[in-house]
N, C-alpha and C positions, 0 to 999 in steps of 0.2 A: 262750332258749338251750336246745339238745337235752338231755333228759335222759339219763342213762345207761338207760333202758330202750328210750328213740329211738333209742341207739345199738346195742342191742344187737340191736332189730326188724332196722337196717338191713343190719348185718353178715349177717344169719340171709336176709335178701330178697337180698344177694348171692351168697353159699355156696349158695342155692337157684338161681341162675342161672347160673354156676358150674359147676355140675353136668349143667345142660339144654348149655350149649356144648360141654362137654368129652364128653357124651356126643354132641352133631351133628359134632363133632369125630372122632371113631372112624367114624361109621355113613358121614360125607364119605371116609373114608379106603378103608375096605371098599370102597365101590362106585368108589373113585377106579381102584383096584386094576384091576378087571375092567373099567373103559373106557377107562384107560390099552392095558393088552394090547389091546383092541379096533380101538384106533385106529392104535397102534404096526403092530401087523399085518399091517394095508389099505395102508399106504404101498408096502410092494415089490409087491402087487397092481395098483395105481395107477400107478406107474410104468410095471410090465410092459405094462399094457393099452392106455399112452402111444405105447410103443415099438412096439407091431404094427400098432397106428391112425398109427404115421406113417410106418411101413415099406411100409403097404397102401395111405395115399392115393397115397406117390409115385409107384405104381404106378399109378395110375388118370387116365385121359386127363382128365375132368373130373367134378372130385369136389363142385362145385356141382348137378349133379343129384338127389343126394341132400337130400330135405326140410329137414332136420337143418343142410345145409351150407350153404344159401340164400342166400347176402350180401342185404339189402336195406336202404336207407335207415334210419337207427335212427330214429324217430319214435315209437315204442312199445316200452314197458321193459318187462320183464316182473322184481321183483326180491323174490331171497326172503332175509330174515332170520332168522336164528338164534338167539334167545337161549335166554333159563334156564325151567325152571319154575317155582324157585321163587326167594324175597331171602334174604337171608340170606350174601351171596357175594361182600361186598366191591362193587367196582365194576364187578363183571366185568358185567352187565347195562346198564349205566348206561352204559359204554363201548360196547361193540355198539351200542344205539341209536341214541348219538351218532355212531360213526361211519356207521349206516344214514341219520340227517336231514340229515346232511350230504352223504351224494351222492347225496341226493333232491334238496335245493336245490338242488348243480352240475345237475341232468339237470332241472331243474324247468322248463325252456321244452318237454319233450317229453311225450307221454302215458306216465304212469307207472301200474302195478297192483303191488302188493308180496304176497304169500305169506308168513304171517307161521307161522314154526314153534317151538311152546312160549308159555308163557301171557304172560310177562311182555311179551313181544313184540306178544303181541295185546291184551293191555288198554293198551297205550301206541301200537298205532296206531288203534283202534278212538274215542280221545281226539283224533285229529285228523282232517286232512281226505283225505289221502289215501287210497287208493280200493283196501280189499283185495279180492284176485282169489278167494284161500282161505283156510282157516287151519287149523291142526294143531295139536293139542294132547299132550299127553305122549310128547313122541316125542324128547327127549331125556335124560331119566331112565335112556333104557338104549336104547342106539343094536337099530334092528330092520332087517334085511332087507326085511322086509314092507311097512311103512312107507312105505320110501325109495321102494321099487318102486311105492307107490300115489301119491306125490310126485311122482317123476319121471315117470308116467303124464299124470298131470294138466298138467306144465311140457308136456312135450312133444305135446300136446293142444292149448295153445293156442300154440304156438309155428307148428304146421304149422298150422292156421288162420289164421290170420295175426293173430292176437292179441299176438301181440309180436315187433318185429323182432332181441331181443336179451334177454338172459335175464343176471343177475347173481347171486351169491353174495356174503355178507354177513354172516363167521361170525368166532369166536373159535376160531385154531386152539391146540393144545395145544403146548407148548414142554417147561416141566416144572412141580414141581410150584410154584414160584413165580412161573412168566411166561406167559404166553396171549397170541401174537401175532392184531390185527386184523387180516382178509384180505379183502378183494373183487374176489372172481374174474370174469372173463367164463364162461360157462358154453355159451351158442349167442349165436351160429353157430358150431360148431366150425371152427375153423380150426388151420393147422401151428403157429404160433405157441403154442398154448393145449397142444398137446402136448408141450411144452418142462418135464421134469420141474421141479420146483422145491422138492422134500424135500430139505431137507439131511440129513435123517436114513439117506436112503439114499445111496449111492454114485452120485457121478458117471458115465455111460457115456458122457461124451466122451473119458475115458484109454483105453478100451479100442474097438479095431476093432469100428463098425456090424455087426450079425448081419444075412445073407442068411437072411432066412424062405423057406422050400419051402410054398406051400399048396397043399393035393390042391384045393380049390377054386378058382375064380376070383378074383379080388381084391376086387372090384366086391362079391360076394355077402357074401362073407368081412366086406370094410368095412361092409354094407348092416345085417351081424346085430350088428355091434360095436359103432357106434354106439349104441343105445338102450344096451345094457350099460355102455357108457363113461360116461354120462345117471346112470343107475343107482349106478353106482360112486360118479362124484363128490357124488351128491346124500347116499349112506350115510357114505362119508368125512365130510364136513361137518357131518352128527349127532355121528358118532361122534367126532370131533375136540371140538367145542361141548359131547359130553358129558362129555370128559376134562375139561375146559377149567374145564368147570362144577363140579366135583366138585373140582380142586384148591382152584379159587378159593373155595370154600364151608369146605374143610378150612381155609386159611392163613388167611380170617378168624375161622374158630371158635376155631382157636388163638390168632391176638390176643386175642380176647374175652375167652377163657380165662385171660392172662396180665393182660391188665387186670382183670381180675374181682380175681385176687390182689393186683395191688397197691393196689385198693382198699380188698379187708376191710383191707391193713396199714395206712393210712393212718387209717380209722377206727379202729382196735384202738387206736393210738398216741394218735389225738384221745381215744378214749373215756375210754384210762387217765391223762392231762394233767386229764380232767374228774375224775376218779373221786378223783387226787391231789391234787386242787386243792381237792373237798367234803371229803379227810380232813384235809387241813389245816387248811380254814377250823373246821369242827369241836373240832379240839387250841385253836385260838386261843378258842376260847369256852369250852372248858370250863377253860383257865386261867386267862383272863379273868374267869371267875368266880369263880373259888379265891382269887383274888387281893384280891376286890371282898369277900366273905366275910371275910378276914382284918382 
C-alpha cells in the first residue's frame, strides 16, 4: 500500500506537470493569435484571385494551352500533405495522416509521389513505402511567404515535366479555436471548377452582379502571370491555415491536460488524507488498547 510520502511524491510529479501544460498552454495561445489573423486574412485575397482567374479564362479561346491548365490522363499523382511539427495536439496529426492513407489507398492503382510538409508528416511517411517526391520541414510553425514560393516552385516543376498528371492538397483547415476541418483539394490542372470560392468565411458573390474586369493587358498574358501566383497563393493558404489549425489544436489539449492534471492532485489529496485518517485512527486504537491492557 502507497505510503503517504508516495503520496505526496506523486502530487509534487503532477503540480510539476501542471505547470509545464498550462505554461504550452499560453505559448499555443500567443502564437494561435498571430496565425489565426494570418490565415483569416488570405481568405478574401484567395477569393479575389479566384474571381479574376475565372473572369480571364472565360475570356480566352483556349486555356488548355497554358502548361498549368494541361488536362491529361491522371496516371501520376503528384500529393502534398500537411501536418504538425510537433505532438502534443490532440488528434490533430493523427487525423491528417489518416485522412492522407486513405486516399493513397483510393488512388493506389495509379503512380503516386507525396510532398510531405512538417516533421510529423515525414517521419510517418518515411516508415512506409510510399515514394516522397520532397520534404519540408519547419514550415508550419509560422506560415512564410518564402517557403510556399519555394514549394510551389518545386509542384509546379514537376507538374510541367510531366511528373505528375494532377496535384492534391491534404491539409487541416482552421474553423475555430475548437474544430479544424479535413480538406483535399485538387490543386492542378487548374480548372473553372477549382475557381469556385468555397470560404464560407467570406461572402458569397453569387448575390451580387458578376464584375466586368477592364484589362490594359491582353487576357491570355494577364491569365499566363496569375496562374503561378494562384499556385503560390493556394500552397501559402494551406500552411497558413494547418498553422492555425495546429496552434488551436495544441492549445485545446494543453487545456484538457491542464484540467486533468487538477482533478488528479484532487483525487489523490482525498486518497492520501483517507490514508493519513486511517494511520491516526489505527494509532488511537493502540494506544487505548494498551491503556486498557495496563489496567
Amino acid at each position: 500500500m502507497p505510503t503517504l510520502l508516495d503520496f505526496r511524491r506523486r502530487i509534487r510529479s503532477v503540480k510539476n506537470t501542471q505547470q509545464i501544460t498550462r505554461a504550452m498552454k499560453f505559448i499555443a495561445a500567443a502564437r494561435l493569435r498571430r496565425a489565426q489573423e494570418t490565415a483569416v486574412s488570405l481568405r478574401p485575397y484567395a477569393s479575389g484571385i479566384r474571381e479574376i482567374l475565372r473572369s480571364a479564362m472565360s475570356r480566352i479561346e483556349n486555356p488548355e494551352q497554358f502548361p498549368l491548365l494541361t488536362q491529361r490522363p491522371e496516371e501520376k499523382i503528384l500529393v502534398l500533405v500537411t501536418s504538425g511539427e510537433r505532438g502534443l495536439a490532440g488528434a490533430f496529426n493523427a487525423n491528417v495522416l489518416r485522412q492522407a492513407f486513405e486516399f493513397l489507398r483510393e488512388k493506389s492503382d495509379k503512380s503516386i509521389e507525396v510532398i510531405t510538409l512538417a516533421k510529423k508528416g515525414r517521419d510517418a511517411f518515411r516508415k512506409r513505402s510510399w515514394k516522397i517526391a520532397a520534404e519540408y520541414v519547419d514550415v508550419t510553425s509560422r506560415a512564410d511567404l518564402g517557403k510556399a514560393r519555394e514549394i510551389s516552385a518545386e509542384v509546379m516543376k514537376i507538374y510541367q515535366s510531366g511528373g505528375a498528371d494532377s496535384v492534391y492538397l491534404i491539409y487541416n483547415e482552421f474553423k475555430n479555436v475548437m474544430m479544424q476541418t479535413l480538406r483535399v483539394e485538387k490543386l492542378l490542372p487548374l480548372d473553372r471548377s477549382a475557381l469556385v470560392g468555397h470560404d464560407k468565411s467570406v461572402a458569397p458573390e453569387s448575390a451580387s452582379p458578376a464584375v466586368d474586369y477592364i484589362y490594359e493587358q491582353p487576357a491570355a498574358e494577364i491569365f499566363c502571370k496569375l496562374v503561378p501566383r494562384y499556385v503560390e497563393m493556394q500552397i501559402f493558404r494551406m500552411i497558413a491555415e494547418s498553422s492555425a489549425a495546429e496552434h488551436a489544436a495544441r492549445m485545446t489539449a494543453m487545456e484538457s491536460a491542464t484540467s486533468n492534471a487538477s482533478d488528479v492532485i484532487d483525487a489523490l489529496t482525498l486518497h492520501m488524507n483517507k490514508v493519513r485518517q486511517a494511520a491516526i485512527t489505527r494509532e488511537i486504537i493502540e494506544v487505548v488498547s494498551g491503556a486498557a491492557a495496563a489496567e
